[in-house]
C-alpha positions, 0 to 999 in steps of 0.5 A, spaced: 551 438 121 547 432 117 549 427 122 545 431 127 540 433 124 538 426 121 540 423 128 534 429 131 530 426 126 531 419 128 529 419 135 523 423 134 520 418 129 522 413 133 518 416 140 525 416 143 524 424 146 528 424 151 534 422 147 532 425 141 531 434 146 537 432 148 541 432 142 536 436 139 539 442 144 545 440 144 545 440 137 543 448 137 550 449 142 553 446 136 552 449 130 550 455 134 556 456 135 560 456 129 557 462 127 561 466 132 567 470 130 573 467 129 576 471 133 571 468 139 574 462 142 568 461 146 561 461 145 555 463 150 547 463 150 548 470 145 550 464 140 545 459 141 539 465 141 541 469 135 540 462 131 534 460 133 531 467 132 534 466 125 532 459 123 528 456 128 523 460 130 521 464 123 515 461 120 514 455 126 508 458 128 512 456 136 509 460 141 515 461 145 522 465 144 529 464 143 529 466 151 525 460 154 528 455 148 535 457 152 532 456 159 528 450 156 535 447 154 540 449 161 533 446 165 533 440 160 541 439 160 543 441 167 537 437 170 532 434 166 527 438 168 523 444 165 525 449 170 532 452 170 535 458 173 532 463 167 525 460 170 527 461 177 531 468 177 529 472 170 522 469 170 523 466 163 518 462 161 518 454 161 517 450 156 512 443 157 512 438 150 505 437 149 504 430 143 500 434 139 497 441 137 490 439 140 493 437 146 498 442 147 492 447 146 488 445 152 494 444 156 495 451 156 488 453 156 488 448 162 495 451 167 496 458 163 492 461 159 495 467 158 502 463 158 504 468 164 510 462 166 508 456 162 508 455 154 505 448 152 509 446 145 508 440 140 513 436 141 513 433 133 512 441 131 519 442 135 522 438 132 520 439 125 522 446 126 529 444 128 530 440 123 528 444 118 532 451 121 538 447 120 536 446 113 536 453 112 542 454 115 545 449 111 543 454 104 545 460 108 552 457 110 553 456 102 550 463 099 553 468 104 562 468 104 561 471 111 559 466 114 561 460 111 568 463 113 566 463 120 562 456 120 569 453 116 574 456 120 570 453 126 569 447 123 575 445 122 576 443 131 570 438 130 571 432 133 568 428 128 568 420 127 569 418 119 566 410 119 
């Protein structure tokens, strides 16, 4: 987990975006993931949700919910686009990322005001709520034995490259 969220860290503040939102969502799937049961081989949109609602979206003053944060990642994974099959048939919410608080404000005063089918986000805000969500969830993962049962019950199938 520290690799990706140092890796989410870096392409930020390197002003590579694309890269860094790409692994950024896929990032959430990952983690998100091993909160599952141990008994659940998959995982699902429920997984990826219920993460961000518990450690990204408290306190990150980010106006958007799990549920358009989940379009916005299928839309962007699927075909690098804000619009995703949730925009389209359920009328969840798009998200477009703005650079700064300033703009992002009067983007959404400018094309949707009353954030009926866009939500202008802070692309730096966004990201900083990430890599501190998975801080938390690192502190959790280490005082709740639940949890981390889960989590290293899951964990021991990562694919992971030791330099």
């Amino acid at each position: 987990m520290i690799q990706l969220r140092d890796g989410v860290r870096d392409l930020f503040a390197s002003n590579r975006t694309l890269p860094g939102f790409l692994l950024l969502y896929t990032s959430i799937d990952i983690i998100a993931s091993l909160t599952r049961p141990k008994h659940a081989e998959a995982t699902n949109s429920k997984f990826f949700k219920d993460w961000v609602n518990a450690y990204m979206l408290p306190g990150s003053d980010l106006q958007c919910d799990a549920e358009a944060i989940w379009g916005a990642r299928c839309g962007l994974l699927h075909t690098l686009t804000a619009e995703s099959d949730m925009s389209r048939q359920k009328g969840t919410k798009m998200i477009s990322y703005v650079g700064d608080i300033q703009t992002t404000e009067d983007m959404q005063r400018h094309h949707d005001p009353q954030r009926a089918t866009d939500v202008f986000v802070p692309t730096t805000r966004f990201a900083e709520s990430f890599i501190k969500a998975c801080n938390i969830f690192q502190v959790k993962v280490q005082s709740d034995a639940g949890l981390q049962d889960r989590v290293y019950f899951h964990a021991r199938n990562l694919m992971v490259a030791i330099d």
